[in-house]
C-alpha positions as CSV (number, residue, x, y, z in Angstrom):
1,X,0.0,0.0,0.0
2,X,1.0,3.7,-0.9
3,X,0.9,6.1,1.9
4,X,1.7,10.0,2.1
5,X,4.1,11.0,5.0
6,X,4.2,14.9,5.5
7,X,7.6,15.5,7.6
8,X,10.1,17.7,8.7
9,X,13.9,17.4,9.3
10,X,15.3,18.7,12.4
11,X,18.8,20.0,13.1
12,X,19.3,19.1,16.9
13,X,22.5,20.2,17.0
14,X,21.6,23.7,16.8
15,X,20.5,25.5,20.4
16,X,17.6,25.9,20.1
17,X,16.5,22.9,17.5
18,X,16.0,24.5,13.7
19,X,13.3,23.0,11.5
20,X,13.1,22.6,7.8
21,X,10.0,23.6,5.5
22,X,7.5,20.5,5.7
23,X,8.0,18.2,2.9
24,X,5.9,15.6,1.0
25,X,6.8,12.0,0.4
26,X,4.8,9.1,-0.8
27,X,6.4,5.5,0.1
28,X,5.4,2.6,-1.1
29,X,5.4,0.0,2.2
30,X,4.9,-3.0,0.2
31,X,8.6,-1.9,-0.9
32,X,10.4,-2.4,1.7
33,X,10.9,-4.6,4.6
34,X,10.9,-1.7,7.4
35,X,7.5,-2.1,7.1
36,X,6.5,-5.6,7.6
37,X,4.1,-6.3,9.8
38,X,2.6,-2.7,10.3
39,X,-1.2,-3.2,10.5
40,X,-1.8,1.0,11.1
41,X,-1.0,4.0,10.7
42,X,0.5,4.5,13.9
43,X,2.7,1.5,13.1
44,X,3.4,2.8,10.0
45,X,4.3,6.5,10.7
46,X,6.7,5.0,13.9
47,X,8.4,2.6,11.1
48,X,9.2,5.2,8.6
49,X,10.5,7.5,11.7
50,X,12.9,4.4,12.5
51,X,14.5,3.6,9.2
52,X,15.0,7.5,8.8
53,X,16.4,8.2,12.3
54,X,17.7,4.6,13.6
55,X,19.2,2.2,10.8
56,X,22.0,1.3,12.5
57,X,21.0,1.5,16.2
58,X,18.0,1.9,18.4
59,X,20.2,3.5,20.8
60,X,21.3,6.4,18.5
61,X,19.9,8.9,16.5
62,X,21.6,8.2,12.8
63,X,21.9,12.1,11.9
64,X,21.0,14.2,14.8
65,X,21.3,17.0,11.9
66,X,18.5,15.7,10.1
67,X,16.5,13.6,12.1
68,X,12.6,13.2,10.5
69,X,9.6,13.8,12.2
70,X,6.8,12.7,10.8
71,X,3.4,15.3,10.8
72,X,1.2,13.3,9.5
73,X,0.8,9.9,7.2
74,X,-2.4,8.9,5.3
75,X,-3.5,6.6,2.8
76,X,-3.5,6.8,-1.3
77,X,-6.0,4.9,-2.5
78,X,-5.6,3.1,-5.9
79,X,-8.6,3.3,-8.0
């Protein structure tokens, strides 16, 4: 399934935290294997915020210049 992910990078590094102007992806979760097993959106949305933010630990942020935050995720229905 296709979803739409609205998100925004954050530079924690910077005192205080900058953002970046919100940005549009769509992903395609049957894709890729970060998503198995996500049954809802909340699944879905904390997924893509791991494989962003966490690919090589869940201990540590990946970038903590860019780490994603996700503002909202929905659906794209195929007709």
């Amino acid at each position: 399934m296709k979803y739409k992910f609205v998100t925004v990078v954050v530079n924690l590094l910077d005192d205080p935290p900058t953002f970046s102007e919100a940005r549009t992806d769509v992903i395609d979760t049957q894709k890729s294997r970060a998503f198995d097993g996500c049954n809802s959106l909340q699944e879905v949305e904390a997924a893509y915020e791991a494989y962003c933010n966490y690919q090589a630990s869940p201990n540590r942020i990946e970038n903590p210049s860019a780490k994603v935050k996700v503002l909202s995720v929905e659906p794209i229905q195929v007709s």
